[in-house]
NULO-828011 format. One line per field, with one value per atom (N, C-alpha, C, O): residue number from 1; residue in one letter; atom name; z, x, y. Coordinates in steps of 0.2 Angstrom, whole numbers, plus 5000, padded with zeros to 4 digits. Layout:
seq [NUM | ...]
type [A | ...]
atom [CA | ...]
z [Z | ...]
x [X | ...]
y [Y | ...]
//
This chain:
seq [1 | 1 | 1 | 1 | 2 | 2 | 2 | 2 | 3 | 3 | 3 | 3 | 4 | 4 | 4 | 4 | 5 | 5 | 5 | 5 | 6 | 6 | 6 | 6 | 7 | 7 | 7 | 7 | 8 | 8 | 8 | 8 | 9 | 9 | 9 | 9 | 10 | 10 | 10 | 10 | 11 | 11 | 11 | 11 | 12 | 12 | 12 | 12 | 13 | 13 | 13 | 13 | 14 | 14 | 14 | 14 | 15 | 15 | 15 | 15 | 16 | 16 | 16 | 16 | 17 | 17 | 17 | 17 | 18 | 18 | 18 | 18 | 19 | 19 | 19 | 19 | 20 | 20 | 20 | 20 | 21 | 21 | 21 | 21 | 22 | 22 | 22 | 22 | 23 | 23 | 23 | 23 | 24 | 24 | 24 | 24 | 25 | 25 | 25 | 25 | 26 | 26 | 26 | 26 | 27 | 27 | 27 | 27 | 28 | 28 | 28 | 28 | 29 | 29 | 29 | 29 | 30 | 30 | 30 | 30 | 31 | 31 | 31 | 31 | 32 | 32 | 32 | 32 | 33 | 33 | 33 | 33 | 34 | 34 | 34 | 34 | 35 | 35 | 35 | 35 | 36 | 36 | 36 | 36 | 37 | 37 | 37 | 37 | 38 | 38 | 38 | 38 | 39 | 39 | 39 | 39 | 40 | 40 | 40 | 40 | 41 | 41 | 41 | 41 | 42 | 42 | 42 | 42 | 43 | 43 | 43 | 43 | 44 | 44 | 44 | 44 | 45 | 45 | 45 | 45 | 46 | 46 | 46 | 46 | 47 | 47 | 47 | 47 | 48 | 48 | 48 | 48 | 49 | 49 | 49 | 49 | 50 | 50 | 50 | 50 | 51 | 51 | 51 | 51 | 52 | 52 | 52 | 52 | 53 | 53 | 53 | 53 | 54 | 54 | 54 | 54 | 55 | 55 | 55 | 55 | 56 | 56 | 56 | 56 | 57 | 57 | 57 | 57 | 58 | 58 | 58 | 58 | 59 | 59 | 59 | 59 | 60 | 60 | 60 | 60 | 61 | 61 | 61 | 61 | 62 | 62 | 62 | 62 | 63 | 63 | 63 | 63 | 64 | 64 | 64 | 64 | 65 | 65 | 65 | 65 | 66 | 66 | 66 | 66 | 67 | 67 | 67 | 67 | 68 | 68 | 68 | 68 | 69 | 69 | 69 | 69 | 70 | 70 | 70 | 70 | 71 | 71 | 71 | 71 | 72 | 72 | 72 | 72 | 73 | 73 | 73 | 73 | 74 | 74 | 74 | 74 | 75 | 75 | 75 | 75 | 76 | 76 | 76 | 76 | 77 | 77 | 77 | 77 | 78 | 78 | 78 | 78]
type [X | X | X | X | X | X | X | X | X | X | X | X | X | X | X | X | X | X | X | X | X | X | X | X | X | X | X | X | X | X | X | X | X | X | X | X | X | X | X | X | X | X | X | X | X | X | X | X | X | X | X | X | X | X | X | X | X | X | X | X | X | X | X | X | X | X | X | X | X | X | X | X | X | X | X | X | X | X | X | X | X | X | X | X | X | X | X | X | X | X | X | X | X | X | X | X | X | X | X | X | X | X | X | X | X | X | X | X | X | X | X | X | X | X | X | X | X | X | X | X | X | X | X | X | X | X | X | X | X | X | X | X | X | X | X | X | X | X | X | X | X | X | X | X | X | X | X | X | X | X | X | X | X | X | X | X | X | X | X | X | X | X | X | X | X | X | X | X | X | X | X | X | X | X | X | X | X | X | X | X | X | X | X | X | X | X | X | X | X | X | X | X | X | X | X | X | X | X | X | X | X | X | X | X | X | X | X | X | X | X | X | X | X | X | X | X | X | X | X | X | X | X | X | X | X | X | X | X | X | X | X | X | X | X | X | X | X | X | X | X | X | X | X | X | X | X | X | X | X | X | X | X | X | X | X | X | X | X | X | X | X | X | X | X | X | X | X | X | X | X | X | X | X | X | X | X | X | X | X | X | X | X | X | X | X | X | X | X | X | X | X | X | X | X | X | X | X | X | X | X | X | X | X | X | X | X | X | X | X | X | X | X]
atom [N | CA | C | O | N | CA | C | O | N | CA | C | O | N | CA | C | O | N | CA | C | O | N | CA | C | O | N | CA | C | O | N | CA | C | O | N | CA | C | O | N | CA | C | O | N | CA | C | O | N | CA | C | O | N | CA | C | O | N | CA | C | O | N | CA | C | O | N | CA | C | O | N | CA | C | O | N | CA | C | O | N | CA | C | O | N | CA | C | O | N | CA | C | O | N | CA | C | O | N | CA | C | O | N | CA | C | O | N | CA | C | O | N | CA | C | O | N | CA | C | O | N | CA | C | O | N | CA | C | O | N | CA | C | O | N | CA | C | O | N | CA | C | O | N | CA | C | O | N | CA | C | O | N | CA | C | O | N | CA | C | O | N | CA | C | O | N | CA | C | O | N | CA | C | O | N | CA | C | O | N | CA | C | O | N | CA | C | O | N | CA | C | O | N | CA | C | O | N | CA | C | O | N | CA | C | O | N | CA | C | O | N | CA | C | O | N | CA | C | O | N | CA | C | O | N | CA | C | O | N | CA | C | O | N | CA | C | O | N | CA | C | O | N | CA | C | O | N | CA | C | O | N | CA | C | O | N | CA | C | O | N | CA | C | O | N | CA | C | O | N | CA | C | O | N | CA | C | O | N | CA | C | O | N | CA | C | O | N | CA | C | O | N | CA | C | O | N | CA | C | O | N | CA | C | O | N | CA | C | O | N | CA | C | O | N | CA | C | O | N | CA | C | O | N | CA | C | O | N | CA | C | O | N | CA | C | O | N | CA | C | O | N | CA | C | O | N | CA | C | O]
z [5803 | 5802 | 5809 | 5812 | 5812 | 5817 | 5814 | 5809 | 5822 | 5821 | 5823 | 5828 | 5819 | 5822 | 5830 | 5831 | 5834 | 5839 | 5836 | 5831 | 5838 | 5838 | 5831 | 5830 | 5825 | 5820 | 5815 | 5809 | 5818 | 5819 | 5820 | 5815 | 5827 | 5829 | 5825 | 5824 | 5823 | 5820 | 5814 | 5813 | 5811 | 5803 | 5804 | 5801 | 5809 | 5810 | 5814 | 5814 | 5816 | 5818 | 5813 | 5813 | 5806 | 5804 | 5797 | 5793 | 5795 | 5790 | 5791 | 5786 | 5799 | 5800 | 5801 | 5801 | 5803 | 5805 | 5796 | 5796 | 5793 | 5786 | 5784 | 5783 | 5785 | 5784 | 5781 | 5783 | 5773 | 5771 | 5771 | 5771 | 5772 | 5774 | 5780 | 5781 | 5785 | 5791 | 5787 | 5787 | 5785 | 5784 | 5778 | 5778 | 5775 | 5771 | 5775 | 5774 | 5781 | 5784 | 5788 | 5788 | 5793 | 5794 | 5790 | 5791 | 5784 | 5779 | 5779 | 5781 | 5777 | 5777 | 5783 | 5783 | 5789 | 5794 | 5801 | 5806 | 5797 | 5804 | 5800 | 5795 | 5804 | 5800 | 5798 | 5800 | 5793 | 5788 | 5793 | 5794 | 5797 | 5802 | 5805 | 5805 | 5807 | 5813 | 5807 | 5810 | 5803 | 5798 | 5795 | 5794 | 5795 | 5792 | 5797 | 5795 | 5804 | 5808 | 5808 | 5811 | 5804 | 5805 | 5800 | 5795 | 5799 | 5794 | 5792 | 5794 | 5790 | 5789 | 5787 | 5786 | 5785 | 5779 | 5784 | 5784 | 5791 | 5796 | 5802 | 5808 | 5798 | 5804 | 5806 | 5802 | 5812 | 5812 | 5818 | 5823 | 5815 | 5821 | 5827 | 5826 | 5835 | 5840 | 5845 | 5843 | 5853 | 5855 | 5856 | 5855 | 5858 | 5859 | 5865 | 5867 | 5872 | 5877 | 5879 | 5875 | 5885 | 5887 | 5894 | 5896 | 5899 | 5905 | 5906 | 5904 | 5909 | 5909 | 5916 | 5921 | 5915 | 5924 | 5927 | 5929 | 5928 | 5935 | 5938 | 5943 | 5932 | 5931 | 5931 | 5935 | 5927 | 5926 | 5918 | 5914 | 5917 | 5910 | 5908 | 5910 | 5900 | 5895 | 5891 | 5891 | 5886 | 5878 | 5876 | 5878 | 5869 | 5865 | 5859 | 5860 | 5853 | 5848 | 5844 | 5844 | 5840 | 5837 | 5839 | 5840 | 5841 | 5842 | 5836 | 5833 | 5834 | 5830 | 5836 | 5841 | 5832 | 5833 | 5827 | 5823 | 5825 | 5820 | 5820 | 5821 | 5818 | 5819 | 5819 | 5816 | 5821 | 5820 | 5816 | 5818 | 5811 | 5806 | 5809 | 5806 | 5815 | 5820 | 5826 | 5831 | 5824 | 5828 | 5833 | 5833 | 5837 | 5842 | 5839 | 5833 | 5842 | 5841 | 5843 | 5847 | 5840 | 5845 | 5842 | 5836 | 5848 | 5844 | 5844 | 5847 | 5839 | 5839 | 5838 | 5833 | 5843 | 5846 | 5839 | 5836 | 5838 | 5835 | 5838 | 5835]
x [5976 | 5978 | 5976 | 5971 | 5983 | 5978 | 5974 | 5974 | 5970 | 5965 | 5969 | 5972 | 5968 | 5971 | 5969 | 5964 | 5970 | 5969 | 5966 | 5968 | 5962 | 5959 | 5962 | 5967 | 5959 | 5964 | 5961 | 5963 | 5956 | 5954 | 5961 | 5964 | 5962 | 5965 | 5973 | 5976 | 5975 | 5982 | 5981 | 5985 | 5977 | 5975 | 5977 | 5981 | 5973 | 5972 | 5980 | 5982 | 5984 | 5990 | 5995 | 6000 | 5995 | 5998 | 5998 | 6002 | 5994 | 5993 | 5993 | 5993 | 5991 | 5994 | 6000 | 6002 | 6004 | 6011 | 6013 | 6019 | 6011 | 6016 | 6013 | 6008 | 6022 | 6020 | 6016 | 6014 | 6015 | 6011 | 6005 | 6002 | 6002 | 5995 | 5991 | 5986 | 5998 | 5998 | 5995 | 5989 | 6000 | 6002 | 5992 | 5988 | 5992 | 5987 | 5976 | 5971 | 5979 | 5974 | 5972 | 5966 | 5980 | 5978 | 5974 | 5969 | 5981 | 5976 | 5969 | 5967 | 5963 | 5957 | 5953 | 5947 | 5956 | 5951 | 5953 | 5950 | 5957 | 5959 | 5959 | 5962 | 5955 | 5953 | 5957 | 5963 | 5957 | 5964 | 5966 | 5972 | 5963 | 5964 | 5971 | 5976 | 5969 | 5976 | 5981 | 5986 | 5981 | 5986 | 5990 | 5996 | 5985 | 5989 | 5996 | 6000 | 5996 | 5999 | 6006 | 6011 | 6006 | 6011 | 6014 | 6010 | 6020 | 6024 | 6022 | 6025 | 6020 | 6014 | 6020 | 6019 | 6026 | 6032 | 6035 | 6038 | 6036 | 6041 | 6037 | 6039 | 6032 | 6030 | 6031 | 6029 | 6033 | 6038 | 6032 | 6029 | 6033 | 6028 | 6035 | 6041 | 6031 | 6034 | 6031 | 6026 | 6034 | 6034 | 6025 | 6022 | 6024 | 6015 | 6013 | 6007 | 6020 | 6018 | 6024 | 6029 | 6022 | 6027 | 6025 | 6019 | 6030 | 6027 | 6030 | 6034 | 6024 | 6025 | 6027 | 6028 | 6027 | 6031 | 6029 | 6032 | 6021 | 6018 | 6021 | 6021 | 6025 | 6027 | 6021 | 6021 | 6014 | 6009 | 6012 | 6015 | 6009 | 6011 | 6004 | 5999 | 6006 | 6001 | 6002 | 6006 | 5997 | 5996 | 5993 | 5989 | 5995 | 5991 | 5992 | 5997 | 5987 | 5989 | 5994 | 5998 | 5994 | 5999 | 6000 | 5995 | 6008 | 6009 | 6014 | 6020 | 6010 | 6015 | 6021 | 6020 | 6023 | 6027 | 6027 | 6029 | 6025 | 6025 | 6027 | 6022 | 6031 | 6034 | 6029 | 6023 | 6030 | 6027 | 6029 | 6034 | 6026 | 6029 | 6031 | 6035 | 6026 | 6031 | 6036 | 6036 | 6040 | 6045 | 6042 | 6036 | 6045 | 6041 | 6040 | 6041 | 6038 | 6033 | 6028 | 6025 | 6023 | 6018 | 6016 | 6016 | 6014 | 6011 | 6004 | 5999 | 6002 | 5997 | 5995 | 5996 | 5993 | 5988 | 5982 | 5977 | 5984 | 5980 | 5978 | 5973]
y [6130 | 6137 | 6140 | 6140 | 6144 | 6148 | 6155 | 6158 | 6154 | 6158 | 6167 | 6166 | 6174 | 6179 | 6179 | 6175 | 6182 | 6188 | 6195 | 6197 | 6197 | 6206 | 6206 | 6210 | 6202 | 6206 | 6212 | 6214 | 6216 | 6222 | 6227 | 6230 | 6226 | 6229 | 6230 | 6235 | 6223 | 6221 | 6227 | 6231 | 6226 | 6228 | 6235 | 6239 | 6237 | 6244 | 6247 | 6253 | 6243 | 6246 | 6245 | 6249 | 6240 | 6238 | 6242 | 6241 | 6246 | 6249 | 6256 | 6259 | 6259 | 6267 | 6266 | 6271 | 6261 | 6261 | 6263 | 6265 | 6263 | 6264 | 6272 | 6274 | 6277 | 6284 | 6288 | 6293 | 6283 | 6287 | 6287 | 6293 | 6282 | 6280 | 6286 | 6289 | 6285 | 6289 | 6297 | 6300 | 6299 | 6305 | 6306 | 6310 | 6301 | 6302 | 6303 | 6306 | 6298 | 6299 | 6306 | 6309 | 6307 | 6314 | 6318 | 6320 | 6320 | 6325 | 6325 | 6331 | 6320 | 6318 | 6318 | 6321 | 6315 | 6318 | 6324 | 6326 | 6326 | 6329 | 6336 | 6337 | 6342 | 6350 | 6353 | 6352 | 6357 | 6359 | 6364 | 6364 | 6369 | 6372 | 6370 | 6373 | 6365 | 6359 | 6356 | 6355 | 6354 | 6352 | 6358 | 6357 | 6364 | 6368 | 6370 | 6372 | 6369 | 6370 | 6366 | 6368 | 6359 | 6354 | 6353 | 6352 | 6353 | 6349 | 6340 | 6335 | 6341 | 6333 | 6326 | 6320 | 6331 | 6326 | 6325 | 6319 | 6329 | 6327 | 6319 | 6318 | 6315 | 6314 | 6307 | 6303 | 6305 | 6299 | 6294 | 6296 | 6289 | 6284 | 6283 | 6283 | 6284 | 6282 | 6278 | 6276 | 6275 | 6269 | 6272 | 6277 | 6264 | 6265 | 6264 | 6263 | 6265 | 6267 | 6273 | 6274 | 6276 | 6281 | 6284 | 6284 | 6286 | 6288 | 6297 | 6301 | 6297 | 6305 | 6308 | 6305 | 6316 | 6316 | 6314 | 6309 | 6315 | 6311 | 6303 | 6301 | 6300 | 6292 | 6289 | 6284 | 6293 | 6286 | 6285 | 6288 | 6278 | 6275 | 6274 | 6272 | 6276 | 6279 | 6273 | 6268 | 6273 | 6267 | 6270 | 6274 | 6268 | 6271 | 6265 | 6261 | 6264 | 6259 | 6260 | 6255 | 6267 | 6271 | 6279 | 6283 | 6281 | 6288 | 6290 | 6287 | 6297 | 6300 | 6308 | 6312 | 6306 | 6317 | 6317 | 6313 | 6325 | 6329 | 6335 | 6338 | 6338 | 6346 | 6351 | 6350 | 6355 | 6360 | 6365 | 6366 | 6370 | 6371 | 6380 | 6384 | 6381 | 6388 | 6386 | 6388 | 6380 | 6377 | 6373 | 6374 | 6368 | 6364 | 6357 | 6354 | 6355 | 6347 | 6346 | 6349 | 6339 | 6337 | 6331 | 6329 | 6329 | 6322 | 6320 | 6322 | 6315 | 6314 | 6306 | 6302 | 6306 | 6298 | 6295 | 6297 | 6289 | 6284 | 6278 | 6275]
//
């Protein structure tokens, strides 16, 4: 049998990737303040790198976008 890699790491990418869990976790740890703010139903997992103007290249484990519920977007890194 192989041995996993990081599978910390897998576990933890592989079960925020699934929306609801996502969206459940937000709820829970993130201040009702800041949730009250987001359409929590609209929130879509995206890539887990991306480069920004400057053209530095970014990572993250997992990125969401989440709407905002006074119009806009925003994302939130896990």
């Amino acid at each position: 049998m192989t041995e996993i890699s990081n599978p910390h790491d897998r576990f933890f990418k592989e079960v925020l990737s699934r929306q609801e869990v996502a969206r459940d976790f937000l709820l829970h740890y993130v201040p009702a303040n800041i949730v009250g703010l987001l359409d929590i139903d609209s929130l879509e997992i995206r890539k887990d790198s991306f480069v920004d103007k400057d053209l530095n290249e970014h990572f993250s484990d997992i990125l969401y976008c989440v709407n905002m519920k006074q119009g806009g977007s925003s994302y939130v890194y896990a």
